[in-house]
N, C-alpha and C positions, 0 to 999 in steps of 0.2 A: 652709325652711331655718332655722336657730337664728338669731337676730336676734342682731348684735353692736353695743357701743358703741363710737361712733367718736371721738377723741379731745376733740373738741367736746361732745359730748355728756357727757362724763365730767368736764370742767371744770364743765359746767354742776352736776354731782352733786357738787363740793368741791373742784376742782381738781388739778392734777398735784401741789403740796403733799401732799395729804391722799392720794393714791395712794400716793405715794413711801414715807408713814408711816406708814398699815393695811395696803399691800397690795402692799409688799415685794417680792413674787414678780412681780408684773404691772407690766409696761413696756411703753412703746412704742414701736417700731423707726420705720427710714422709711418714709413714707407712710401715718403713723398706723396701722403693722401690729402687731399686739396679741403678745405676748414672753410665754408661760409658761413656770414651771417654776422648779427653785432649783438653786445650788451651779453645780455642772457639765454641768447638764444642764437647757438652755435651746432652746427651742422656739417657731419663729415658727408662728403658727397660720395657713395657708394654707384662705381662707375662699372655696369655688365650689368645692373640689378635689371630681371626680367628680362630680358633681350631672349628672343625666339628666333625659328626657324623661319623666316621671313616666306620662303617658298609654299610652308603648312599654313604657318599662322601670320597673314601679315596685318600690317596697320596703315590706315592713311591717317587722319586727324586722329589724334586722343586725345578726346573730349572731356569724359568728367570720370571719377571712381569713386566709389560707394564701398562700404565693410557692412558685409552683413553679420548677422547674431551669432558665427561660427569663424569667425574672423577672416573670413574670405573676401580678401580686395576683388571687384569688378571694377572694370574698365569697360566704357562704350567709346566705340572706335565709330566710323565711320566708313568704313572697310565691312562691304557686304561678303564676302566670305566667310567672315567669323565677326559679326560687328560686337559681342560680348566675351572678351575674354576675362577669363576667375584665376586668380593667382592666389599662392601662398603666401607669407609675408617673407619666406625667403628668397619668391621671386621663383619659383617652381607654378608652369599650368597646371591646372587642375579642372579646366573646364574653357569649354567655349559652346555658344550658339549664336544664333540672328541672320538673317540672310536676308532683311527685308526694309533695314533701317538705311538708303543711301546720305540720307542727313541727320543719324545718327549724331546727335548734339549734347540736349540736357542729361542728365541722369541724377532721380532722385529713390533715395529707399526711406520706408518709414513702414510703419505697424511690429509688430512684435513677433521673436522666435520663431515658429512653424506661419505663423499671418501675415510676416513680410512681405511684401512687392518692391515692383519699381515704378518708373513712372519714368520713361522715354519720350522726350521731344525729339521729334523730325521733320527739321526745317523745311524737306523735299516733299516728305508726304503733306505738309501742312495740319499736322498733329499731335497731341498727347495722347502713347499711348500706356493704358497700367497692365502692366505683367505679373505674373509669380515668379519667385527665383528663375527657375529653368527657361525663362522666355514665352510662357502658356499665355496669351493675351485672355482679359478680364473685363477689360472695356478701353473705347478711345473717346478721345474729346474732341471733335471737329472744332475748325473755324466757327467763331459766335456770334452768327447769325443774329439770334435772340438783341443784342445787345443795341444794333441798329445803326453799328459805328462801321460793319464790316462789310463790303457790297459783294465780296466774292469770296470766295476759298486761300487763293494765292496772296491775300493780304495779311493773313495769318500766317506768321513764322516765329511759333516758339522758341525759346531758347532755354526758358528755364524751371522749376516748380519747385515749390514748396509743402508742405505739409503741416498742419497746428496740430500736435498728438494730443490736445487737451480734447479736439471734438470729429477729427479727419478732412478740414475742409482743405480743400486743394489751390494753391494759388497759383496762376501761370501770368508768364511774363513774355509779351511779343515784344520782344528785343531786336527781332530784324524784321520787323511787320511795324504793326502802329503802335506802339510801345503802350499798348495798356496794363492793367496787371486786371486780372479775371480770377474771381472767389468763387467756389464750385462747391458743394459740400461733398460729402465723401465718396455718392454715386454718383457726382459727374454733372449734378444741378447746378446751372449758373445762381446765383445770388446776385452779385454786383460789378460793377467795375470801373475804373477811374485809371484819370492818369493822360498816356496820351502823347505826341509828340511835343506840349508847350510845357508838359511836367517833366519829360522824360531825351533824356539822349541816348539811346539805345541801350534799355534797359533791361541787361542781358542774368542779370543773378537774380534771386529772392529766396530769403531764409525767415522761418520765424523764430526769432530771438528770447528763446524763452530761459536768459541768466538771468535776470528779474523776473521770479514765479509769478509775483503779484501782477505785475503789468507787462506781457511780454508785447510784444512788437511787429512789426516787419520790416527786415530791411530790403533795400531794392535798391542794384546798380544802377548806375546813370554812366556809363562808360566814358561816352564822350567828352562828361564836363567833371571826370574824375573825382567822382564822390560814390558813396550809397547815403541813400536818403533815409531815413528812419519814418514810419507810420504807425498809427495804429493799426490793429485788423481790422478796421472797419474803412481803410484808405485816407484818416484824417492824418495831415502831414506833422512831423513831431520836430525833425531834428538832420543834419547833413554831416558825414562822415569824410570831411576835406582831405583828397588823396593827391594833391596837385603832382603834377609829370606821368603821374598814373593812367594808364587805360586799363583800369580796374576789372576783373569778369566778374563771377559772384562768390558773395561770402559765404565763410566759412567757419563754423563753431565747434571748437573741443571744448568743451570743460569751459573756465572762464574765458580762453583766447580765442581771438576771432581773427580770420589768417584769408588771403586769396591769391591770385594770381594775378599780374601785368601781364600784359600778351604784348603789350609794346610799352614806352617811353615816349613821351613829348618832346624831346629831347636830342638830341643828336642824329644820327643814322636813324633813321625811325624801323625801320625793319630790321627784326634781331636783337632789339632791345629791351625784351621784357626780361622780368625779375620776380622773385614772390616778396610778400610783404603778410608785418605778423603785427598785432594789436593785442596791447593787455584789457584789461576788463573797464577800463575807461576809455577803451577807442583810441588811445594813443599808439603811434607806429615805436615797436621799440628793438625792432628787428626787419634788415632789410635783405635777406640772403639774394648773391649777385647784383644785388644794389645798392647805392649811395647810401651814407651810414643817417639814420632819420637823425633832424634836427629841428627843435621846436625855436623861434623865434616871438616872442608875445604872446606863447600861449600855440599859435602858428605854426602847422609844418610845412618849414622848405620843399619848394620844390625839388622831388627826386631824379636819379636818372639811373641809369645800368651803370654796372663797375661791376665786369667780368670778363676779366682778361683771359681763363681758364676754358672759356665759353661752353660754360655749365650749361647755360638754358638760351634757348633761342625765341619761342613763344610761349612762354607758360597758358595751358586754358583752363587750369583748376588746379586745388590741392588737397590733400586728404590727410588728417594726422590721426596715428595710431596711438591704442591708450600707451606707449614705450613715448608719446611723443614724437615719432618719426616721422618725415614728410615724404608725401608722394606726392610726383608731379609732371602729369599728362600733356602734352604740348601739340599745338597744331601750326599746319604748314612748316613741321620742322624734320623734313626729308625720311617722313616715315618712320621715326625712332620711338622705342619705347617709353614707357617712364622712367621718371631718376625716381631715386630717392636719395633721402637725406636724413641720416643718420642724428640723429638728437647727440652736440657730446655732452 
């Protein structure tokens, strides 16, 4: 588990003074419980939430989580043992499967109640696959031959999908391959596709943004040059979502707020230094939990960096918020540990 500092322990480092003075963002609630995040959006970090028996159930990367229509958080791990495990929201298993996914990465859910699925990208097998709840495969999506961009199988390494519930088409994103994004409609027909290494710097996220009914969207990470890009669904480019110090993964939509993960910082120690980051409904950062508190400059957000002396999060690789608000957040290369969560205060 990520070792945290307990209130004593942080006296010892300069005191509740010199907290109060550098590090603004971090407080401490009762029973020395550790308070991130800025502005509006403040988060007790709820430290043992989900931790298992690592020998039954273990974890390597924890990749991404999904709530289905029964409010059961999934997790896709990487960890062929159990690469799916189902939690309660109080952090109680409830399920596990997979045995087949060793680059067990994306994890997408969409359709409705009893017609739910997922939609698993695996970087190893070089595929999207779509499942039912319990792991039943329904169909995969090979490398896209068709498209005439891809000479082999291995050039193809999903990382992420999407879903438009207006009509089911499916978008995927080779974020560690040739960074195109691929429109599929709801059986698995390619349509189109754009984008590409001179559009894209490993473009690892894609959501369609439908807070604007009339016109929704897609957005799509560009990690390396820390932004997501905004399109239309048709891949015409609209708009860029400036995340500077960020190594952004992909976004995330509750309700109006749109939230993701840093897996690292540009910034300092570059390993260990990621953080989550949250957006109001104008794409402004207005909340940086474990990180530097946002600051707009002309309109301009400052470059961000980590500021987590408590060392909440080590690589965040996604985040999930429940209708209470609350953050879940799955981390990779970060010594095998489960997810945090973060309590809305």
């Amino acid at each position: 588990m990520n070792q945290y500092l307990n209130r004593r322990d942080f006296v010892k480092l300069g005191g509740l003074a010199t907290a109060a003075t550098l590090l603004p963002e971090m407080s401490f609630g009762k029973n020395d419980e550790i308070i991130i995040g800025h502005n509006s959006h403040k988060y007790r970090v709820k430290t043992g939430w989900g931790v298992l028996d690592a020998s039954r159930n273990p974890v390597n990367d924890c990749h991404e989580m999904v709530e289905d229509s029964k409010g059961r958080l999934i997790l896709l791990t990487n960890e062929t043992k159990n690469n799916v495990l189902i939690y309660d929201k109080s952090g109680k298993l409830l399920e596990t499967w997979g045995n087949s996914y060793p680059g067990g990465h994306g994890l997408t859910i969409a359709g409705q109640g009893s017609d739910q699925f997922l939609l698993i990208c695996d970087t190893s097998r070089h595929q999207v696959i779509k499942t039912d709840l319990a792991g039943k495969v329904i169909f995969k999506i090979d490398y896209p031959k068709e498209t005439g961009a891809y000479d082999y199988p291995t050039q193809f390494n999903p990382t992420e999908t999407a879903v438009n519930p207006a009509n089911g088409d499916i978008y995927v994103v080779d974020g560690y391959g040739l960074n195109y994004v691929m429109q599929y409609d709801a059986k698995g027909k390619l349509i189109r596709h754009w984008g590409g290494k001179d559009m894209f710097k490993c473009n690892h996220g894609v959501i369609v943004d439908t807070r604007n009914k009339k016109n929704p969207t897609l957005l799509v990470t560009s990690r390396v040059e820390n932004c997501w890009k905004r399109f239309t669904l048709d891949g015409k480019s609209v708009s860029t979502i400036e995340l500077p110090g960020t190594f952004i993964c992909r976004p995330v939509i509750k309700g109006e707020t749109l939230l993701g993960a840093a897996y690292r910082s540009t910034s300092g120690d570059n390993p260990n230094s990621g953080y989550i980051t949250i957006l109001d409904k104008n794409d402004r950062v207005i909340s940086t939990p474990g990180g530097s508190a946002p600051v707009y400059t002309d309109g301009k957000l400052e470059t961000q960096r980590k500021e987590d002396p408590f060392n909440v999060f080590m690589h965040p690789h996604d985040v999930y918020m429940d209708s209470d608000e609350n953050i879940y957040v799955p981390q990779w290369n970060s010594k095998k540990t489960y997810p945090i969560k973060l309590e809305r205060v």
